[in-house]
C-alpha positions, 0 to 999 in steps of 0.5 A: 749744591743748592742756591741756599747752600751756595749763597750761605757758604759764600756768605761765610767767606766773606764773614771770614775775609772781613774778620781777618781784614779787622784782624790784620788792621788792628794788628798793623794799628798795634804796631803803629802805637807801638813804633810811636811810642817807642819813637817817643820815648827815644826822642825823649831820653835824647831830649833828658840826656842834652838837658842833663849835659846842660845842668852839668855845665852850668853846675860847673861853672858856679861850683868854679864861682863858689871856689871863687867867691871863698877865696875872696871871702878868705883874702878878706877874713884875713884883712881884718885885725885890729887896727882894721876895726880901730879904722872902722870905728870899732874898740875894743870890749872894756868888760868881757862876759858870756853865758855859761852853760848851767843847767838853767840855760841848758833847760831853756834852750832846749826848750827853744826852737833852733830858730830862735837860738 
């Protein structure tokens, strides 16, 4: 074997063992991206997962609050009498009168938006 083959195949040899050295860290490189995400995205449905058992909570406790408060608002609707409003300065209407529904009025409130009604 000549100087010139020798130093031309030695010279592939190392070309070779650089490109699967690139090869084996871009590899490894690959592998840790991947183990990285995959540890984030655990850490984050961790994360949802208490925040989630949070909001429960809290939506517990003001449903058990608006269970509340209609109770009250019952025990209140059903104070309220005459004599309640006699106390409060209210009376009676001498004169009772209403709306009916004609075509008229059925053309104008449709004609209305629903804020205005």
């Amino acid at each position: 074997m000549t100087t010139a083959a020798f130093i031309q195949s030695h010279t592939r040899d190392i070309e070779e063992t650089t490109l699967y050295k690139r090869a084996a860290l871009l590899a490894l490189g690959l592998i840790g991206v991947c183990i990285i995400l995959y540890a984030y995205a655990v850490g984050s449905t961790i994360h949802f997962v208490i925040e989630r058992s949070a909001y429960q909570k809290e939506a517990q406790q003001l449903s058990a609050n608006i269970g509340t408060l209609q109770v009250e608002y019952l025990a209140k609707a059903q104070a309220i009498n005459l004599e309640r409003g006699a106390s409060l300065g209210l009376h009676e209407a001498r004169e009772i009168s209403f709306v009916s529904k004609t075509a008229a009025t059925v053309s104008k409130l449709s004609v209305l938006a629903p804020h205005e009604l």
